[in-house]
C-alpha positions, 0 to 999 in steps of 0.5 A, spaced: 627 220 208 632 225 211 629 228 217 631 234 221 633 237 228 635 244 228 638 247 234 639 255 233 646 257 239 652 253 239 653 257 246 654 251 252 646 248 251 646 248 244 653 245 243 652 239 248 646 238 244 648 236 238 653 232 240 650 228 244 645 228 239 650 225 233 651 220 237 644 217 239 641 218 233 642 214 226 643 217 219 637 219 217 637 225 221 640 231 219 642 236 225 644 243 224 646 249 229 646 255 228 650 261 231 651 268 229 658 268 230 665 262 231 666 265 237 665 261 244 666 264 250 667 261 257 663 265 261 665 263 268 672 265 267 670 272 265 669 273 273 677 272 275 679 277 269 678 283 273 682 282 279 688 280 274 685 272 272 688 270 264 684 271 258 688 268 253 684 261 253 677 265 254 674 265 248 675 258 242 672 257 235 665 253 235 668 249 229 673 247 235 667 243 238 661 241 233 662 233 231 663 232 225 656 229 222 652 236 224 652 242 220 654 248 223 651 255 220 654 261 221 649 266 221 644 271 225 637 268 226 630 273 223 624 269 225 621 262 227 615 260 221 612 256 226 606 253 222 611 252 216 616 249 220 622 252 218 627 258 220 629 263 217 636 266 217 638 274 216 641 271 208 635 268 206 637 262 207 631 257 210 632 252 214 626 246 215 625 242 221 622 236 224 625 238 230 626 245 233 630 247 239 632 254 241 638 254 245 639 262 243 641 264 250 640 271 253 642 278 250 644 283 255 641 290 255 644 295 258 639 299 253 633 297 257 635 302 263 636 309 263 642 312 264 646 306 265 650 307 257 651 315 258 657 318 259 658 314 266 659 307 262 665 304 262 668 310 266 665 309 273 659 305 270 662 296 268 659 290 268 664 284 267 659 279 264 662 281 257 670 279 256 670 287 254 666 289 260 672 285 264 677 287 262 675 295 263 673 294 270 680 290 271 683 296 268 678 301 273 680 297 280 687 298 279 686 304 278 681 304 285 684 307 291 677 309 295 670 311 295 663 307 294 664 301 290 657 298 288 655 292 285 648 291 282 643 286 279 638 290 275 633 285 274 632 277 274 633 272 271 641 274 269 645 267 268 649 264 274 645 268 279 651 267 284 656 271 279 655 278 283 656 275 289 662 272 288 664 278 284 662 282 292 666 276 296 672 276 291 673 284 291 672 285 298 679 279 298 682 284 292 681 290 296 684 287 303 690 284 301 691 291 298 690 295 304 684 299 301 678 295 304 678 300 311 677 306 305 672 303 301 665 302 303 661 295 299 654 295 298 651 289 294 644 292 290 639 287 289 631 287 286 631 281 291 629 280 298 634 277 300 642 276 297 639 269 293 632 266 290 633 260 295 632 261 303 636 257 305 642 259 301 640 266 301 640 265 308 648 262 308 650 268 303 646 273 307 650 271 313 657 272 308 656 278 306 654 281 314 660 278 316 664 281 310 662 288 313 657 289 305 651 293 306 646 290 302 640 295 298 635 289 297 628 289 294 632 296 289 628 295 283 633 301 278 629 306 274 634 309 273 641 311 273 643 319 274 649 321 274 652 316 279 647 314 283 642 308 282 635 311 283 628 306 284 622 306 283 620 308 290 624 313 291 630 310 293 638 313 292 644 308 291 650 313 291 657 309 288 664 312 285 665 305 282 659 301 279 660 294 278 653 292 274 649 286 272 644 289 265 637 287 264 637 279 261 633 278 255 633 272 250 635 272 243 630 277 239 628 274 233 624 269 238 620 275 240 619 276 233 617 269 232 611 270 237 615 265 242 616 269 248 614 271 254 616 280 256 621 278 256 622 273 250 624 267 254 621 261 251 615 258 256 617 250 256 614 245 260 619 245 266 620 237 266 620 236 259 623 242 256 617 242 250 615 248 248 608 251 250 606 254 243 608 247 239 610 241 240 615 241 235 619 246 239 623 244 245 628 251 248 634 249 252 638 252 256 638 260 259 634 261 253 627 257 257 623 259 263 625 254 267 625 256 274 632 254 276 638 258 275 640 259 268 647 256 270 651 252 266 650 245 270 642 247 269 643 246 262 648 240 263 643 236 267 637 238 262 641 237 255 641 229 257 634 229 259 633 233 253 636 228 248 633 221 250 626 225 250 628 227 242 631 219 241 624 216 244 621 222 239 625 220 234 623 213 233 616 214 235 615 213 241 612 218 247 617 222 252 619 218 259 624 222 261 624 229 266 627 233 268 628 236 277 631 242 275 638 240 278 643 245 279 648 246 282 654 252 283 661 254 286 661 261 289 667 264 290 668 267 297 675 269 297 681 267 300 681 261 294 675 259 298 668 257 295 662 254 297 658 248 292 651 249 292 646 243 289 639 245 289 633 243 284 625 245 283 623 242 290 629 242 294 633 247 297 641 247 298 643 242 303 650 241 307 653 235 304 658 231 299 659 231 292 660 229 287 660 222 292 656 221 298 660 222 305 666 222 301 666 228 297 671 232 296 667 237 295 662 240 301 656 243 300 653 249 304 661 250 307 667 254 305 673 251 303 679 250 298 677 243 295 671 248 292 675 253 289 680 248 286 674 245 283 671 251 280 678 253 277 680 245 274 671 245 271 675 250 265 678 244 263 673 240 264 668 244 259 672 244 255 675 237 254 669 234 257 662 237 257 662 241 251 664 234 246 659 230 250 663 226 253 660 222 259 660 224 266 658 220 272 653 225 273 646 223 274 641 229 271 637 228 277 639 232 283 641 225 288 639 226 297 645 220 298 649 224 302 645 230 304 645 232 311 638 235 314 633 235 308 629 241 307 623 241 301 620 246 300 614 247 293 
């Protein structure tokens, strides 16, 4: 008897999945992924396209990645019938499942806040998480001579929580080697209290912003956009001549319509085990859960592999064993072709050290250097080459303290 594991996103979780799956699971599975389109982005090279970074190899079909074995559907999703256990796509086509797994990702939705796509949008008004987006915005910053440059996060969670700052430290770099930075005033806006989630970390990367002479506007939550300025809640005013912002992230729609997400239609999971609070049957993966670490693509590296021998020992009957800590770790382009590396989980803030090996490195933690940013440019290859096919990497999910200097744990 065939038995099925249906995967809806063939973004970076999904695709890891189902790979990895195939080759853990024998020939009475069948395993179908589902995306709306062929189009597989690499997201964290949409960061370097403003300042003049390459965008000829940004974007790859999904077919180019899905093992033979896995069934991949092209086609939107319209809901989840959770008690009959199957999807139901937008051609009417059904698909049942003995085992369902969102890896729908996250929708950005300038829609959501006003003003934010009126006439201002894509003339003083950009974001640069879409490839259009970044490539808008490169074509606005060679144009930028000086004025008020703002970068903004409407609300979190966004993925890659790092990406404006990055943007911030890579544009104040852009604009000193042009000679503009005494003629441009930089203001990070934040609805956060501080320029990260993590105190240590925030604490690091507050510093870096103060040294780079950039205000920072914490706690904004944006009502609205007039004109150009940023307005809040409590009154506040953001003025900018160019805005550089991060839209409200939601998850995929038809899990709303589905009655499997939360306000803002990410899927409520067992932290640990991925599995969904509504059914057990269901697991969600990826940006696409609640879990309260980055939505980054190692979170969803270092969950898919907890993930798959949780769903091998449900398979051959047996109950789940494997946890997952909520490893994350992420480069932070500083400029300079410089980056810190941070490495973090549920219960343990970022720390100075090594990695990937202890006391070896050669990348530091919680330290700027070159060996980062090196790093950071040679993961394109590697996310292409090796983590999206599924290939091993001598990484262990589970965040490691060998090498680290000064632990701090925090709950």
């Amino acid at each position: 008897m065939t038995r099925h594991v249906v995967v809806l996103g063939a973004g970076t979780a999904g695709t890891m999945l189902v790979n990895k799956l195939r080759r853990r699971l024998d020939d009475t599975w069948k395993i179908t992924v589902v995306d709306r389109d062929d189009a597989h982005p690499y997201q964290p090279g949409f960061l370097f396209v403003p300042f003049g970074g390459p965008t000829d190899d940004l974007v790859r079909s999904r077919h180019a990645f899905v093992h033979d074995g896995v069934e991949l559907v092209l086609e939107a999703v319209d809901r989840v019938d959770v008690a009959a256990q199957e999807v139901l796509l937008l051609d009417g086509r059904l698909l049942p499942y003995d085992y369902l797994v969102i890896a729908s990702g996250v929708t950005l939705r300038p829609d959501q806040t006003p003003g934010m796509l009126g006439p201002e949008w894509r003339r003083s008004i950009f974001d640069f998480y879409t490839l259009d987006g970044a490539k808008a915005l490169a074509t606005a910053l060679r144009g930028f001579r000086r004025g008020r440059l703002v970068v903004h996060v409407t609300d979190v969670p966004i993925k890659c929580p790092v990406a404006p700052l990055e943007f911030t430290f890579l544009a104040d770099d852009w604009l000193r080697r042009r000679g503009l930075r005494s003629h441009t005033e930089l203001v990070f806006v934040t609805p956060m209290d501080g320029a990260f989630t993590k105190p240590v970390a925030s604490e690091r990367l507050g510093s870096m912003l103060s040294d780079r002479d950039v205000v920072v506007e914490a706690d904004f939550l944006v009502e609205r956009i007039e004109g150009r300025s940023l307005v809040s809640y409590d009154g506040r005013e953001v003025p900018f001549d160019l805005l550089v912002t991060v839209p409200l992230h939601m998850g995929a729609e038809f899990v709303t319509r589905s009655g499997l997400g939360d306000e803002l239609g990410f899927v409520p999971v067992d932290k640990h085990t991925l599995q969904s609070t509504a059914d057990p049957r269901i697991f969600a993966v990826g940006d696409a859960s609640d879990i309260p670490t980055s939505k980054a693509g190692s979170v969803a590296h270092f969950s898919v592999d907890v993930l798959v021998d949780n769903l091998v020992e449900l398979a051959a009957g047996r109950p789940m064993t494997h946890s997952f800590d909520g490893h994350a770790n992420c480069f932070v382009e500083s400029g300079d072709r410089k980056a810190l590396l941070l490495d973090f989980n549920y219960e343990t803030e970022p720390l100075p050290g090594t990695f990937p090996v202890p006391y070896v490195g050669p990348m530091s933690l919680l330290k700027e250097s070159r060996a980062n940013h090196l790093g950071k440019l040679a993961f394109q290859w590697v996310y292409w080459n090796v983590l999206l096919p599924g290939r091993p990497i001598p990484l262990a999910p589970a965040m490691s303290m060998v090498g680290k200097q000064n632990p701090v744990s925090t709950s």
